[in-house]
Steps between C-alpha positions, in 0.01 A plus 500: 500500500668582181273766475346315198142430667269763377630420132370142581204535674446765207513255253352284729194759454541587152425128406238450683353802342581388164341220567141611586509790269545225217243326644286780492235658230521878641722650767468780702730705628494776756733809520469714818694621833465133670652326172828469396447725180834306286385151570116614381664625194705181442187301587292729217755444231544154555084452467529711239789315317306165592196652316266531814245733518607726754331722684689784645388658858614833628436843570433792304835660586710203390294521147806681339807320646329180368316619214740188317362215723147661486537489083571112527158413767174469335394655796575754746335606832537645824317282745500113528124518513548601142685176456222320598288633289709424214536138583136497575423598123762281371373181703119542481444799295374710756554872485525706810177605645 
């Protein structure tokens, strides 16, 4: 191994996310302890840079370290149930109960 693998699968990755979040009308991404917290931030700049609606998910004590992310979602919440409920209103104009 030239020690080049993880660069390709990266890329590998990275296209493949490109890909679907082109493909996509609004992306979500997640921050929190079980995420990598750079690629979530590459992954919200590029929906952001694509135009996406983004919606940005993490919790209250990451609000300030990605107040700059949060500024470029249309939405922001803590729980994916929340998510849900946005996509619910979007799709069929249902607000949360």
């Amino acid at each position: 191994d030239d020690g080049c693998g993880d660069h390709k699968g990266a890329r590998w990755n990275a296209l493949g996310t490109r890909h679907e979040m082109e493909a996509a009308d609004s992306v979500v991404v997640r921050f929190g302890e079980k995420y990598k917290q750079w690629n979530a931030a590459f992954d919200a700049g590029m929906a952001a840079a694509l135009g996406k609606a983004l919606i940005v998910m993490h919790q209250a004590e990451h609000a300030h370290a990605l107040k700059e992310v949060d500024a470029a979602a249309l939405a922001v919440v803590q729980e994916p149930e929340q998510v849900v409920q946005i996509l619910r209103y979007v799709l069929d104009g249902q607000l949360p109960s």
